[in-house]
N, CA, C and O atoms as a MOPAC input file, in Angstrom:
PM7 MOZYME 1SCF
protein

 N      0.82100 1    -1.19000 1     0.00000 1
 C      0.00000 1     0.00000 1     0.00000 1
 C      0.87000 1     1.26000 1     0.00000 1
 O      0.66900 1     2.25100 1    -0.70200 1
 N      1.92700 1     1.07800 1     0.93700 1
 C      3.16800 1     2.31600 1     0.91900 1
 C      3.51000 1     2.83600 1    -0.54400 1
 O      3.39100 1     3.96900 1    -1.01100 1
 N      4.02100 1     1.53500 1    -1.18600 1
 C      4.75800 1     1.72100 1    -2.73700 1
 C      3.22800 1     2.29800 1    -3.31000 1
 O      3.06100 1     3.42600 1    -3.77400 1
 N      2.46400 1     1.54600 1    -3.20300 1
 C      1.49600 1     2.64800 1    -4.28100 1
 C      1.17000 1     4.15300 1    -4.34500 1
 O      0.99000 1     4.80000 1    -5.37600 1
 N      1.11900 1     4.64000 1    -2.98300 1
 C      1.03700 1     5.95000 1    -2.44100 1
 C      2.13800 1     6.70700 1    -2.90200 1
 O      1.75700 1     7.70700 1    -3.51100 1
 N      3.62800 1     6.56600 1    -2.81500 1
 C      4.80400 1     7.16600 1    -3.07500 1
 C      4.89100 1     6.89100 1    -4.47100 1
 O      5.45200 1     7.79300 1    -5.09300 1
 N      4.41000 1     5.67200 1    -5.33200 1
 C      4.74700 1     6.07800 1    -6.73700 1
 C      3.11500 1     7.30000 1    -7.31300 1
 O      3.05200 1     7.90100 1    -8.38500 1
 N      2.41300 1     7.31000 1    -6.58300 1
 C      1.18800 1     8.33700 1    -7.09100 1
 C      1.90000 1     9.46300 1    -6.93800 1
 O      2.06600 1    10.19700 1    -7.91200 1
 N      2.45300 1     9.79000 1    -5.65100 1
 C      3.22000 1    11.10100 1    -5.19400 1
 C      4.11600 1    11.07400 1    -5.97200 1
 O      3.94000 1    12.11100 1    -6.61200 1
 N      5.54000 1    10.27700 1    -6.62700 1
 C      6.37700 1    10.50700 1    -7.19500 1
 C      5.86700 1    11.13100 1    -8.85400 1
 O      6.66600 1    11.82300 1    -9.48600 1
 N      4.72500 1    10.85800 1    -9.33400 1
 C      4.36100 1    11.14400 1   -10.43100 1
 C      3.28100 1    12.53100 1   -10.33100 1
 O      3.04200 1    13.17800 1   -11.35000 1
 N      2.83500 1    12.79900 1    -9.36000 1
 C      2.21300 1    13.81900 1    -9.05500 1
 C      3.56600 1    14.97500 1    -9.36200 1
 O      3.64500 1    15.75500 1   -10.31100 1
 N      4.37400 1    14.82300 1    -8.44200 1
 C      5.49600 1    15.77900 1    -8.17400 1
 C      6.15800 1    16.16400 1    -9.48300 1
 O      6.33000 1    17.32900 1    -9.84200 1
 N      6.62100 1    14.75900 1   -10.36800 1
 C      7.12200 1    15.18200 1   -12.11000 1
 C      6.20100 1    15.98500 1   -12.81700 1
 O      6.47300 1    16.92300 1   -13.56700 1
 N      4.67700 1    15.37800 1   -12.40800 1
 C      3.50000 1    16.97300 1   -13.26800 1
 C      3.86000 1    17.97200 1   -12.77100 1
 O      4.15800 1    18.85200 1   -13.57900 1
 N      3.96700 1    18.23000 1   -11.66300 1
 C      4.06500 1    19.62800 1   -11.08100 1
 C      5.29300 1    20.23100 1   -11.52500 1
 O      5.33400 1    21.42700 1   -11.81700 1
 N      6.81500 1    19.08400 1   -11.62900 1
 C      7.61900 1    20.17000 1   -12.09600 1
 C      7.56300 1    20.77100 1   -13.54400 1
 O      8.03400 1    21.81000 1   -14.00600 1
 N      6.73600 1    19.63800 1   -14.16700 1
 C      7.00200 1    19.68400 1   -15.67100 1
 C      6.29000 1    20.78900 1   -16.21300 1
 O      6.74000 1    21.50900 1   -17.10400 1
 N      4.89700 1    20.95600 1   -15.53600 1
 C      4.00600 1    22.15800 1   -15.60800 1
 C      4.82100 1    23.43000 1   -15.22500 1
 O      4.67800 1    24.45700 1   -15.88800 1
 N      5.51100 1    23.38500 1   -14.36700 1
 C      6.42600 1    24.45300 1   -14.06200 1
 C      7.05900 1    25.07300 1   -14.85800 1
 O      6.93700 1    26.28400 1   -15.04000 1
 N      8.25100 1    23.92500 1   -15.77500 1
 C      9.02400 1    24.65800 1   -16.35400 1
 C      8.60900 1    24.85600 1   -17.12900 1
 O      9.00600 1    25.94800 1   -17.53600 1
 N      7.14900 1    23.95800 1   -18.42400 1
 C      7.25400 1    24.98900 1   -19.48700 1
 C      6.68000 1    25.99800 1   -19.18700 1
 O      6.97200 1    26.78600 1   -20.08700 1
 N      5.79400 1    26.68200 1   -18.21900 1
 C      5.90000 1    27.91700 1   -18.35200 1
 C      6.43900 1    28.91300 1   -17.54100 1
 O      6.05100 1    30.04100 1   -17.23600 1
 N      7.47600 1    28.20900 1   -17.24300 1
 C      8.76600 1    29.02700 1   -17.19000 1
 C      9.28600 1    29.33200 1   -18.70700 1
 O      9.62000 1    30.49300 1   -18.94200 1
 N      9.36100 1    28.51400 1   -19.58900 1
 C      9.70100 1    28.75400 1   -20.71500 1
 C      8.81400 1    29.23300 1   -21.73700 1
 O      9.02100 1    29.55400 1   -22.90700 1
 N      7.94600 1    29.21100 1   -21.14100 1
 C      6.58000 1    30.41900 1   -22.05200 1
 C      6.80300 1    31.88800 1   -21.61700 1
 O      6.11300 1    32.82300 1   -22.02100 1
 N      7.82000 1    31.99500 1   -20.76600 1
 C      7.61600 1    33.07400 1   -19.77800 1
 C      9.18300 1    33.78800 1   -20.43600 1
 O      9.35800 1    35.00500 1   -20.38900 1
 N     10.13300 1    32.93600 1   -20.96800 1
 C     11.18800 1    33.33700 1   -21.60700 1
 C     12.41100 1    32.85700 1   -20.60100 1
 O     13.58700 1    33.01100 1   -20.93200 1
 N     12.02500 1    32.26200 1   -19.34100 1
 C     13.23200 1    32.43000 1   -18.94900 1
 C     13.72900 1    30.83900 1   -19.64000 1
 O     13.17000 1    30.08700 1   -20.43900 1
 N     15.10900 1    30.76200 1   -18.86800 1
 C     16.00400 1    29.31700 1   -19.29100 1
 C     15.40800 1    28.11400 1   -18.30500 1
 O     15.48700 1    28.12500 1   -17.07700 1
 N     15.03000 1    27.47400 1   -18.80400 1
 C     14.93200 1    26.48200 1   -17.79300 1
 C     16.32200 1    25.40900 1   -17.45800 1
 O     16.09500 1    24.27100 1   -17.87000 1
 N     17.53700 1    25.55100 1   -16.87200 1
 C     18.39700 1    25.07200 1   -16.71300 1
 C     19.19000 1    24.54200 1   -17.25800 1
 O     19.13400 1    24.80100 1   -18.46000 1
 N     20.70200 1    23.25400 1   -16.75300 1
 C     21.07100 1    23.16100 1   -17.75900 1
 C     22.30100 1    24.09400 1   -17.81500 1
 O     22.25000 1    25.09500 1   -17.10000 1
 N     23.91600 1    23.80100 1   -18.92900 1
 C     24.23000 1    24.38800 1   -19.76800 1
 C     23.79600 1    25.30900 1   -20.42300 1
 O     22.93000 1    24.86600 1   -21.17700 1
 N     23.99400 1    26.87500 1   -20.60100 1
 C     23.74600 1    27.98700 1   -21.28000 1
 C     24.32700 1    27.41700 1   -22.31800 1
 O     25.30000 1    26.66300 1   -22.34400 1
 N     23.54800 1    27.90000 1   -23.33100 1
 C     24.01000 1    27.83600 1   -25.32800 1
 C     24.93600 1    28.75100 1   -25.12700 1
 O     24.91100 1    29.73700 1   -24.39100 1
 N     26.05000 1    28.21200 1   -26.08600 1
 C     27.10700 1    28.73300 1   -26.82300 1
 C     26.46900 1    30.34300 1   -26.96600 1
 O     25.38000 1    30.65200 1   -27.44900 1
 N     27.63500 1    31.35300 1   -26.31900 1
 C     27.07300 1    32.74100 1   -26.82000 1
 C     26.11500 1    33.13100 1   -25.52100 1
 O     25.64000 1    34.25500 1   -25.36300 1
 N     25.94500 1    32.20300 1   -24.77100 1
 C     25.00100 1    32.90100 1   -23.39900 1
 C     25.83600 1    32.57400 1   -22.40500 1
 O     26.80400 1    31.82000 1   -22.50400 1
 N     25.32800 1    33.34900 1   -21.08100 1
 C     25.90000 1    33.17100 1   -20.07100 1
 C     24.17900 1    33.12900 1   -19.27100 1
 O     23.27900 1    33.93300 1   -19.51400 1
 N     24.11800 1    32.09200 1   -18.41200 1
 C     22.87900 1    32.27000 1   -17.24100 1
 C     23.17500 1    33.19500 1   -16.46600 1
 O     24.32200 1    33.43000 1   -16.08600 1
 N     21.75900 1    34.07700 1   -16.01900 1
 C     22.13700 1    34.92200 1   -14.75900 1
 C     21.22000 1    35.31300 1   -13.90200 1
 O     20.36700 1    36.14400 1   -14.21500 1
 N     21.28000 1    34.82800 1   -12.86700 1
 C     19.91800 1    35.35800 1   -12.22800 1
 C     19.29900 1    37.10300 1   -12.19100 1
 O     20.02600 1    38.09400 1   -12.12400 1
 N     17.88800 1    37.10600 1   -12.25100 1
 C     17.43700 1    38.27700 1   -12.33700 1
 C     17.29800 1    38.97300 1   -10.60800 1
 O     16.44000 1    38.42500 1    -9.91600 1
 N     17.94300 1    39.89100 1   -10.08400 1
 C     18.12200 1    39.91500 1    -8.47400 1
 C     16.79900 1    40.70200 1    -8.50700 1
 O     15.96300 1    40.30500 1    -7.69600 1
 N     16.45800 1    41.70200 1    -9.25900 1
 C     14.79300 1    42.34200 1    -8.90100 1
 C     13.50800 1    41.72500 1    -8.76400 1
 O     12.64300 1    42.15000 1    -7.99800 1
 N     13.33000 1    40.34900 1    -9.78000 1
 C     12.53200 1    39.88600 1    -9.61600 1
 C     12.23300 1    38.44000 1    -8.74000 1
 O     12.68200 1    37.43200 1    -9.28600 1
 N     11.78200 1    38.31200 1    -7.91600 1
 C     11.28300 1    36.75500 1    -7.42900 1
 C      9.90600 1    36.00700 1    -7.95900 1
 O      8.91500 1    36.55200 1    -8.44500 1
 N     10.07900 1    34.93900 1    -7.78100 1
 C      8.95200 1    33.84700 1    -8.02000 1
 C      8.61300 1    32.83900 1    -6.88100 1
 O      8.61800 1    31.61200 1    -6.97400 1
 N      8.32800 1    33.56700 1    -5.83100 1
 C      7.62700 1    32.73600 1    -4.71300 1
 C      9.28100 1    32.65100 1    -4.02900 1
 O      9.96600 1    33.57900 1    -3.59800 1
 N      9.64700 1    30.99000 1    -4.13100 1
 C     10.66800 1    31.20900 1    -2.95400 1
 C     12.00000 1    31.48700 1    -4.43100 1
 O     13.04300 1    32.03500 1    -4.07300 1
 N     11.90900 1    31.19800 1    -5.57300 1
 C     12.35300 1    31.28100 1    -6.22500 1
 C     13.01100 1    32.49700 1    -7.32800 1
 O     12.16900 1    33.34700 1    -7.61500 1
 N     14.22500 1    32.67700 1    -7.90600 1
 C     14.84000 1    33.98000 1    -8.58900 1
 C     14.60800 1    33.34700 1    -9.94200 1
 O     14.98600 1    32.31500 1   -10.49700 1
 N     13.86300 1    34.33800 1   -10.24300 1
 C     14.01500 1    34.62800 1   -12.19800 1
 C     14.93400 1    34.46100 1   -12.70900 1
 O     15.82100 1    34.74000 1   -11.90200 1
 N     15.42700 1    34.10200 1   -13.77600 1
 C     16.56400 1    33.96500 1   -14.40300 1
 C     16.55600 1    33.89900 1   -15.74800 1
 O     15.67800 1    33.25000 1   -16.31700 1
 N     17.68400 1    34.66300 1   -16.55200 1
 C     17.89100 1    34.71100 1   -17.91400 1
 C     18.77800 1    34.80400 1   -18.65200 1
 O     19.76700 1    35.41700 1   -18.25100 1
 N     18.78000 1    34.45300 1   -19.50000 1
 C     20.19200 1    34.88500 1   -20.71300 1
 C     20.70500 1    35.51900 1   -21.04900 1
 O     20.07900 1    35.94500 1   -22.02000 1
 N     21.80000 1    36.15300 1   -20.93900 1
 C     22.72400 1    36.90200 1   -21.19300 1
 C     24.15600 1    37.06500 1   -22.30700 1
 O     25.20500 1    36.53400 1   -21.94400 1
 N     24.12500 1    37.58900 1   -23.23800 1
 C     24.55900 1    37.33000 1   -24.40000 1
 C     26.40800 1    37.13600 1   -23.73800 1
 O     26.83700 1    37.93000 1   -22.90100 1
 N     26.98700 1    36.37000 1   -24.10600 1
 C     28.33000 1    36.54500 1   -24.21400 1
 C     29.34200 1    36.81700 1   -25.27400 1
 O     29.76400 1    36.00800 1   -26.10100 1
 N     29.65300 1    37.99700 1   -25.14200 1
 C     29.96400 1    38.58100 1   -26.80300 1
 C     31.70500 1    37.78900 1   -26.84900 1
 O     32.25600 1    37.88000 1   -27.94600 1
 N     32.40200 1    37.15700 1   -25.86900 1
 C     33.56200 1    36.46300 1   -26.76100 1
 C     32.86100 1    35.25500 1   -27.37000 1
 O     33.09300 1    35.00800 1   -28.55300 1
 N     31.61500 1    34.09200 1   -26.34100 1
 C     31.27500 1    33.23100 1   -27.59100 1
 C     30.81100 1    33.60900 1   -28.70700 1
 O     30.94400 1    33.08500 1   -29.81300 1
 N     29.98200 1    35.00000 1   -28.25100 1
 C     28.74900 1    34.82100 1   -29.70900 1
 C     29.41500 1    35.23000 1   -30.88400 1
 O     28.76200 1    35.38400 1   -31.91600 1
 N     30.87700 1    35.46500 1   -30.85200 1
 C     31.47600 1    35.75700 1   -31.83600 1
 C     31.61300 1    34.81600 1   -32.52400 1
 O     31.59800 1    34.96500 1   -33.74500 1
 N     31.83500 1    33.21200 1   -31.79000 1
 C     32.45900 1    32.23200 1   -32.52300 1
 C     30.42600 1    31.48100 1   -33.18100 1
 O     30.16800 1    30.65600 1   -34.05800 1
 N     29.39100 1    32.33800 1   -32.16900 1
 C     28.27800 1    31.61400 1   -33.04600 1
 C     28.29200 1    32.55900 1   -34.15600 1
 O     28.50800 1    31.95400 1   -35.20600 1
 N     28.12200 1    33.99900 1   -34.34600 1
 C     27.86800 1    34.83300 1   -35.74800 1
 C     28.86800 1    34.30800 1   -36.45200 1
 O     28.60900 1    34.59400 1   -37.62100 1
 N     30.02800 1    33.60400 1   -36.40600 1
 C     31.40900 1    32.80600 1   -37.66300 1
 C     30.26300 1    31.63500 1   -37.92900 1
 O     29.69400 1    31.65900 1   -39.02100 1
 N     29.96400 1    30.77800 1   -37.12100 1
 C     28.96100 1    29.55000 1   -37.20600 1
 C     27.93500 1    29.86600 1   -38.24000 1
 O     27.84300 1    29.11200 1   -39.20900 1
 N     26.95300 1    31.17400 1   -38.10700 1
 C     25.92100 1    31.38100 1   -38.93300 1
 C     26.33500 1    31.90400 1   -40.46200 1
 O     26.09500 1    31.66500 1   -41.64500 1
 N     27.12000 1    32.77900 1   -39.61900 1
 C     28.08900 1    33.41600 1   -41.64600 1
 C     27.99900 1    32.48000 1   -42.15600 1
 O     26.97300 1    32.29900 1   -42.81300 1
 N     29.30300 1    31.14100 1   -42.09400 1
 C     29.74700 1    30.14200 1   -42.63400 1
 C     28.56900 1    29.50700 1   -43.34200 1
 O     28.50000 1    29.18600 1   -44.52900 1
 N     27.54500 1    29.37100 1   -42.28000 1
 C     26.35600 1    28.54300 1   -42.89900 1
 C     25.52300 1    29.19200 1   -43.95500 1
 O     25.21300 1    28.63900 1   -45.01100 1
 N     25.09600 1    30.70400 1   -43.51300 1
 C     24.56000 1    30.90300 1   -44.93000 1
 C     25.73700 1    31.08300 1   -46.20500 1
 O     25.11300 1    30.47400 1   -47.07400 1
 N     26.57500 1    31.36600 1   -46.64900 1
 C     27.44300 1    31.30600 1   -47.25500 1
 C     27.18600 1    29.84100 1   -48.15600 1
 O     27.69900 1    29.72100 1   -49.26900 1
 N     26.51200 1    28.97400 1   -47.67600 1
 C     26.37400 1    27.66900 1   -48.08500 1
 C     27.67500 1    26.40000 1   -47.98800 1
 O     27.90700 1    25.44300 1   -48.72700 1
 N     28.29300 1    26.84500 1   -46.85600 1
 C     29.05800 1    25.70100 1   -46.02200 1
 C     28.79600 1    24.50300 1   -45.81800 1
 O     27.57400 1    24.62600 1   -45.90400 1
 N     28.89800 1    23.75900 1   -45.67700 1
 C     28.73900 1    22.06000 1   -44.94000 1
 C     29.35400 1    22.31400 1   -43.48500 1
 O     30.12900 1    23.07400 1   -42.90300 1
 N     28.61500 1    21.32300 1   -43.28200 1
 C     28.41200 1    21.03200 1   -41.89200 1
 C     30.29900 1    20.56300 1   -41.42500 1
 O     30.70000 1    21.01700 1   -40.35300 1
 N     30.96500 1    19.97800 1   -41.99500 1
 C     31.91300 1    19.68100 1   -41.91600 1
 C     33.47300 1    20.28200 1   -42.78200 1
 O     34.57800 1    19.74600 1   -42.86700 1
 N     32.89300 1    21.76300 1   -43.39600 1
 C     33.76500 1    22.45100 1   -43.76800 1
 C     33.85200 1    23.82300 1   -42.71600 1
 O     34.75900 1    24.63300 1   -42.52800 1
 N     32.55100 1    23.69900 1   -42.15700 1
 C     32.56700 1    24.78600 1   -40.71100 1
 C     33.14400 1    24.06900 1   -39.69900 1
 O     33.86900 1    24.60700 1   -38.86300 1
 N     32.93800 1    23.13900 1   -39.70200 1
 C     33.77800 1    22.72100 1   -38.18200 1
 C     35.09200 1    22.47900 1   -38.22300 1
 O     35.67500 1    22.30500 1   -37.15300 1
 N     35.99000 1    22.40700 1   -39.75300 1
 C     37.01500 1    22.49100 1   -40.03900 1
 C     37.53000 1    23.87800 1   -39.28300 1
 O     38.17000 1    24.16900 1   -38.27200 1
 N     36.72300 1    24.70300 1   -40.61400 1
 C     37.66800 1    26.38000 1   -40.39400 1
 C     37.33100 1    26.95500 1   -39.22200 1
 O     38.24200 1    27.69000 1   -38.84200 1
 N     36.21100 1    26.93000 1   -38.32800 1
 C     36.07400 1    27.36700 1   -36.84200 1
 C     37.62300 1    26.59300 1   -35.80700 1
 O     38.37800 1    27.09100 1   -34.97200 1
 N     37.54600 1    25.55000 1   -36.26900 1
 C     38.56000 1    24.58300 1   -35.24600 1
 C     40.17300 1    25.35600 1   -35.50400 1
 O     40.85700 1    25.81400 1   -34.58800 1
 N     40.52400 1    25.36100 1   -36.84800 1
 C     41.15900 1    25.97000 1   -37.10700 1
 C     41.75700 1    27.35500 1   -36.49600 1
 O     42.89400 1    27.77600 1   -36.28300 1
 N     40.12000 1    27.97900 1   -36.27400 1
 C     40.38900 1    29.66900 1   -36.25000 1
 C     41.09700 1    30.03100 1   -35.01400 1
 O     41.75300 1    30.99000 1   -34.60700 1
 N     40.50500 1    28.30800 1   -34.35100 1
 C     41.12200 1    28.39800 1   -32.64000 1
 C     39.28900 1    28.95600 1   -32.09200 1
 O     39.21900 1    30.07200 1   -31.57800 1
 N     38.23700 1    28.30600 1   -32.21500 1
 C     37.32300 1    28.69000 1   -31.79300 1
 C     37.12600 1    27.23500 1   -31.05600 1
 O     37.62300 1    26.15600 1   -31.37800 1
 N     36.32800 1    27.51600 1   -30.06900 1
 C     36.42400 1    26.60100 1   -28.85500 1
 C     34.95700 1    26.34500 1   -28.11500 1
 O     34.49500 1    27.37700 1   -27.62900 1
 N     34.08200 1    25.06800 1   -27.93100 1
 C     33.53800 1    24.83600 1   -27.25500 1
 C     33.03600 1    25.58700 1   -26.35900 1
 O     33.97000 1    26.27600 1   -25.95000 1
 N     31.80000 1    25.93900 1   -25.64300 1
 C     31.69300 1    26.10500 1   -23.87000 1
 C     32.74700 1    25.81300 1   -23.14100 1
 O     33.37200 1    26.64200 1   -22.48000 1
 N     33.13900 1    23.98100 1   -23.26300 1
 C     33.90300 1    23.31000 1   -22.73000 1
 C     35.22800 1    23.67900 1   -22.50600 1
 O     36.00600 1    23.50000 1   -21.57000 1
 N     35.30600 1    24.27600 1   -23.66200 1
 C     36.67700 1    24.79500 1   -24.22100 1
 C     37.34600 1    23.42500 1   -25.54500 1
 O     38.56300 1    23.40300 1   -25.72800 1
 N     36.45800 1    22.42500 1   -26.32400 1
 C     36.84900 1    21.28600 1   -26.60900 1
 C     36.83900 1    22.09000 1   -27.88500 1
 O     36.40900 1    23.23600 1   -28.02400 1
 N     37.46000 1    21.18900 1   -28.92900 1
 C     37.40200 1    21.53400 1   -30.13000 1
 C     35.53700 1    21.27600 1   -30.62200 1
 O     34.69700 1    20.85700 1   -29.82600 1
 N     35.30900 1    21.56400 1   -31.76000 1
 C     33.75000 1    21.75200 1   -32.40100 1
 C     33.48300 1    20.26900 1   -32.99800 1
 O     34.41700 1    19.47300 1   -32.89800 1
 N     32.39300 1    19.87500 1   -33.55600 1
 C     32.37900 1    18.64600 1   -34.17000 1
 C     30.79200 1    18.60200 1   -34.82800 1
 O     29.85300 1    19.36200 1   -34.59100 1
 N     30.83600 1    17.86500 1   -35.39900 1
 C     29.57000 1    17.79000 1   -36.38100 1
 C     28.21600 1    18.10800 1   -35.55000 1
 O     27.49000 1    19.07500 1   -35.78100 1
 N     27.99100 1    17.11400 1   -34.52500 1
 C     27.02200 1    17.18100 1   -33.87500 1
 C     26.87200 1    18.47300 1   -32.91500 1
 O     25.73300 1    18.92800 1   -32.81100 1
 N     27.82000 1    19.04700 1   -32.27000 1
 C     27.83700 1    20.31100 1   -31.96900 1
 C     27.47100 1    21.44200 1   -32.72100 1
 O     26.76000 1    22.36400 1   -32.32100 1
 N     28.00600 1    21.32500 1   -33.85700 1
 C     27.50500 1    22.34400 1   -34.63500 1
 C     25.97400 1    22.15200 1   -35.32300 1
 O     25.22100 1    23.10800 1   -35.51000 1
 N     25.72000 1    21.09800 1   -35.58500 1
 C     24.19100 1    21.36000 1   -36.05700 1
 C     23.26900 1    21.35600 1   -34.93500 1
 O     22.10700 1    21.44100 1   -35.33100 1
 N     23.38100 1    21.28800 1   -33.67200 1
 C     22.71200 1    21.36800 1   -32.53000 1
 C     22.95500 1    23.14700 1   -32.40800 1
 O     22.27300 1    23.92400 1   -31.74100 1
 N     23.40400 1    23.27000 1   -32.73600 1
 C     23.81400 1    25.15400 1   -32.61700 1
 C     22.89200 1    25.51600 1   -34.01700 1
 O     21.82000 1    26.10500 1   -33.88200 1
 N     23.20100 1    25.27200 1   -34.85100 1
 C     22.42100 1    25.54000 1   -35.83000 1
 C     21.00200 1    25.53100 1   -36.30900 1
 O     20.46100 1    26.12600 1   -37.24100 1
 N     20.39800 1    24.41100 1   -35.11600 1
 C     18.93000 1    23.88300 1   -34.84500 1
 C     18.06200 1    24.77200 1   -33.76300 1
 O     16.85900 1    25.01800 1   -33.66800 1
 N     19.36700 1    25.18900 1   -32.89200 1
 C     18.84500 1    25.44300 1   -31.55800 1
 C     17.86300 1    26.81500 1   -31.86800 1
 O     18.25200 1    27.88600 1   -32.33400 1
 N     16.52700 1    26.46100 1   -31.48100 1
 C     16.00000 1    27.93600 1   -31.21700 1
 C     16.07400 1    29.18000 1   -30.60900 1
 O     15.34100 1    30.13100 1   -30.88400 1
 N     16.98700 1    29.17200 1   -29.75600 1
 C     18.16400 1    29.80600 1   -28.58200 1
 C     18.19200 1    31.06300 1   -29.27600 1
 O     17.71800 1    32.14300 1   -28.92200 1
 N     18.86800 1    30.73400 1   -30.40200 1
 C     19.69100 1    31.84200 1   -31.33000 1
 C     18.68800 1    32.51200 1   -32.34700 1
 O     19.09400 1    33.23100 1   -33.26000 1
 N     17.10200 1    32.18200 1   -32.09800 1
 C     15.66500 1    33.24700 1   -33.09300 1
 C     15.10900 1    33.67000 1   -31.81400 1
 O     13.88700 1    33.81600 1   -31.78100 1
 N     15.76200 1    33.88700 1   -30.78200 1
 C     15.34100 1    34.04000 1   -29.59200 1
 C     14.14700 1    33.47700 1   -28.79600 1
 O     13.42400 1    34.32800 1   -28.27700 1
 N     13.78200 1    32.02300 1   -28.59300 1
 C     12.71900 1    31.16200 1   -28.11200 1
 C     13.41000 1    30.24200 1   -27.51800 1
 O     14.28700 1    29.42400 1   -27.79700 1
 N     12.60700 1    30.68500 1   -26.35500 1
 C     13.50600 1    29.43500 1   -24.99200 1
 C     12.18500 1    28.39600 1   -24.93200 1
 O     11.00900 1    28.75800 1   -24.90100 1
 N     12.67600 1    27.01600 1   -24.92400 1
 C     11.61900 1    25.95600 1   -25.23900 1
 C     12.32200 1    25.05200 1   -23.65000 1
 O     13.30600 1    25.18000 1   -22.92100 1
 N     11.00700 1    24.06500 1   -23.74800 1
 C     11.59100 1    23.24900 1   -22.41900 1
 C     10.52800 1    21.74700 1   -23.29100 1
 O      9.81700 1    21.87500 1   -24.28800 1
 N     10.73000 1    20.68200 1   -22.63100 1
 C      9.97200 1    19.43500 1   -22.81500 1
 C     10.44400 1    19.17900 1   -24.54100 1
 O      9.54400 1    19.27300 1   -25.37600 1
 N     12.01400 1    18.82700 1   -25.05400 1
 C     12.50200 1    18.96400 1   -26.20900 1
 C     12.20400 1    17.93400 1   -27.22400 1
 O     12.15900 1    18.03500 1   -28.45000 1
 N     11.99000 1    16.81400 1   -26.36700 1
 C     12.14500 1    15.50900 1   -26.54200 1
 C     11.06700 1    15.30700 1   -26.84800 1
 O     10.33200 1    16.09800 1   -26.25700 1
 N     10.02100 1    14.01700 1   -28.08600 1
 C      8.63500 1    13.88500 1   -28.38500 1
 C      8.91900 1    12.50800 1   -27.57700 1
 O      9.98100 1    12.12200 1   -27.08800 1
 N      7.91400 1    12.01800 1   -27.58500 1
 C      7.64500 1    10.40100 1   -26.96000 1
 C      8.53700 1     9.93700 1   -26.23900 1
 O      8.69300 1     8.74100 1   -26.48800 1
 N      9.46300 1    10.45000 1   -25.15900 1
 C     11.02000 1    10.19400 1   -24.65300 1
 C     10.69200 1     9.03100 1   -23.85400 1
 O     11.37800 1     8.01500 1   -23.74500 1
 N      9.40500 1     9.31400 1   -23.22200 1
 C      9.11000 1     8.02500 1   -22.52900 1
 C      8.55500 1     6.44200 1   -23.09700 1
 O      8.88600 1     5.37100 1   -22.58800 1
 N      7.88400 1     6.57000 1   -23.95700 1
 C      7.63200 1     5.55900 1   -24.91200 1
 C      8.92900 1     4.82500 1   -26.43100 1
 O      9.11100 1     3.72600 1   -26.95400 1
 N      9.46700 1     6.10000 1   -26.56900 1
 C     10.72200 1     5.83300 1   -27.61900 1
 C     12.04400 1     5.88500 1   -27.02800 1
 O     12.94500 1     5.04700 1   -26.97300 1
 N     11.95400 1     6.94100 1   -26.64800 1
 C     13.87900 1     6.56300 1   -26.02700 1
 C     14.50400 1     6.68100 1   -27.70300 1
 O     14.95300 1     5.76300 1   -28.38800 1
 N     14.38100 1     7.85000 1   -27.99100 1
 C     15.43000 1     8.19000 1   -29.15500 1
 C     14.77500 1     9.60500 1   -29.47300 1
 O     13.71300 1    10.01900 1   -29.00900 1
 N     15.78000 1    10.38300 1   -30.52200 1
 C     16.11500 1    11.36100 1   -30.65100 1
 C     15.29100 1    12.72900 1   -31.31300 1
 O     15.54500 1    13.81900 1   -31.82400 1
 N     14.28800 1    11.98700 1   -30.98000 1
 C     12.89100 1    13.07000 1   -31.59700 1
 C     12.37700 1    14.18400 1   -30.66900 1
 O     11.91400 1    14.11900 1   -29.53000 1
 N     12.63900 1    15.44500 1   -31.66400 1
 C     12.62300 1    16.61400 1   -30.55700 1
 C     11.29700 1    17.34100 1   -31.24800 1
 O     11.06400 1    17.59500 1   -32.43000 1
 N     10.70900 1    17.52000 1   -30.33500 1
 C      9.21900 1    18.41000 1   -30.45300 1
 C      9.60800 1    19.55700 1   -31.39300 1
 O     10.66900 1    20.16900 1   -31.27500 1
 N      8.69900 1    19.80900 1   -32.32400 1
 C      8.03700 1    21.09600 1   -32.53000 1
 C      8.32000 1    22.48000 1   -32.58500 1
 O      7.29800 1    23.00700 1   -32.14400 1
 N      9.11300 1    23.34600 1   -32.87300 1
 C      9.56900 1    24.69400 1   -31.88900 1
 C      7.66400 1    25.02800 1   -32.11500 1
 O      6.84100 1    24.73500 1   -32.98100 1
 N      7.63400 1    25.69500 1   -30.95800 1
 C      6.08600 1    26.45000 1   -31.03400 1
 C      6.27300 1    28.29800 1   -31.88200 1
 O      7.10700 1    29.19800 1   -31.78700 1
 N      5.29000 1    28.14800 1   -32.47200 1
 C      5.64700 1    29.36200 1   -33.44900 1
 C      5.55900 1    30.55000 1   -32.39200 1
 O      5.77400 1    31.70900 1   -32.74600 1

């Protein structure tokens, strides 16, 4: 009878956060996580949310230099793997600080981050599929 009660509560509690963040992310802020390439997280100190601080994105102009090389390159009509050449090259560097790589870069290139739309719940069917299908951006 215990286990049934605590898995109702354990699934009660995932609605509640999940309802949370997307509209936290209807609301614009980040919902956690790694900041995208070109941002820095930062909390907002004027505003609160109950026991909680607002928080948002903040451009970082040494990455976002290496994302506006990323977007040039691409409209220019680049490949995916002639940009991650000449960025690596240029000495342009990860968050991490790692060199760039295919999948990095078209995840930068996908990300809605950079048309300015902060999204949360990315993943379609994550619980039923377990693979790499990402929702929708909402217009």
């Amino acid at each position: 009878m215990m286990a049934l009660v605590a898995e109702f509560e354990r699934s009660t509690i995932a609605q509640n956060v999940k309802m949370g963040m997307c509209a936290k992310a209807r609301s614009g802020e980040w919902c956690g996580g790694i900041a995208p390439l070109g941002y820095n997280w930062v909390p907002m100190e004027e505003e609160r949310q109950g026991k909680r601080k607002k928080s948002k994105l903040t451009v970082n102009e040494k990455e976002a230099e290496t994302v506006r090389e990323i977007f040039r390159l691409y409209t220019e009509g680049n490949g995916y793997k002639t940009i991650v050449n000449h960025i690596n090259k240029q000495g342009f560097r990860t968050k991490r600080g790692n060199y760039f790589g295919v999948a990095q870069l078209r995840d930068i290139l996908t990300n809605p981050v950079y048309i300015g739309k902060v999204r949360y719940d990315v993943r379609r069917d994550w619980n039923d599929k377990r693979r790499n299908n990402k929702n929708p951006i909402p217009s």
